[in-house]
N, C-alpha and C positions, 0 to 999 in steps of 0.2 A: 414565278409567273411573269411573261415581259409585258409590256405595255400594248404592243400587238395582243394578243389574248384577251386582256381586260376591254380592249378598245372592240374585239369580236363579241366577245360576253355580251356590252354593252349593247350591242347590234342587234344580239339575240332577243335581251330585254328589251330593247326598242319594240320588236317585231310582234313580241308578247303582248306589249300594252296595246299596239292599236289593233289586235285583235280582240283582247277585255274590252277595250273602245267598244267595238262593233258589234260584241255580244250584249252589249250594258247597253246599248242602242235600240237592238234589236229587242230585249226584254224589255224594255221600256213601252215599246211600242203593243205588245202584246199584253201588258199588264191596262195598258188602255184601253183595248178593246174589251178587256174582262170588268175594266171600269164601266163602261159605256154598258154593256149588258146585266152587271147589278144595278146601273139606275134603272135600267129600262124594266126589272121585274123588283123593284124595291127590296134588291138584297143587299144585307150590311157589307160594306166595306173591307172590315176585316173577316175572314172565318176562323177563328181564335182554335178551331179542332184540326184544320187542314193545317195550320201554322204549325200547331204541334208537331203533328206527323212531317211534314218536312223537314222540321228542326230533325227531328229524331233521326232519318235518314240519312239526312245531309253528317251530322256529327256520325253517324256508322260510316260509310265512304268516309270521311277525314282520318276515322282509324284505320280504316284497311289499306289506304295510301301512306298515312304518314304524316298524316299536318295534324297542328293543332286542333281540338273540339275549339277551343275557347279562341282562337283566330277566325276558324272557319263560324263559330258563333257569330261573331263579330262581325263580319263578312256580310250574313243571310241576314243578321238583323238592320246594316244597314242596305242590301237590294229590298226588304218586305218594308221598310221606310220608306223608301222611292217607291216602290211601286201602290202603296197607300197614297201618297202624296198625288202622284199621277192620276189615279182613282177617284178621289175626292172632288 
């Protein structure tokens, strides 16, 4: 592999992150609005049944693509962090 290549790759991965950038932005912002509408009907912050069922999905999709359950864990548990955090 020559140094061209690696230097393209890298491009690629550039191009990847400040798209995660702007999707992490983006959810961020929507995790807010769903903040602002549990205070507004005094509902809990987390819903510990929907967390579930997401987990569960999101690890189905990681196996039918190919990534790790325990990355993609890792992953969802730190977006439902932030967007807790956001909420609160």
């Amino acid at each position: 592999m020559s140094q061209n290549e690696i230097e393209r790759l890298r491009l690629e991965i550039d191009e990847i992150d400040e798209q995660i950038i702007a999707l992490f932005c983006e959810r961020q912002k929507v995790a807010e609005k769903i903040g602002i509408i549990k205070k507004e009907f005094s509902l809990p912050i987390v819903d510990q049944e929907r967390k579930k069922q997401i987990l569960k999905a999101r690890r189905k999709k990681a196996c039918e693509i190919g990534l790790s359950e325990s990355d993609l864990g890792d992953l969802f548990d730190f977006l439902h962090k932030k967007a807790v955090e956001i909420q609160s």
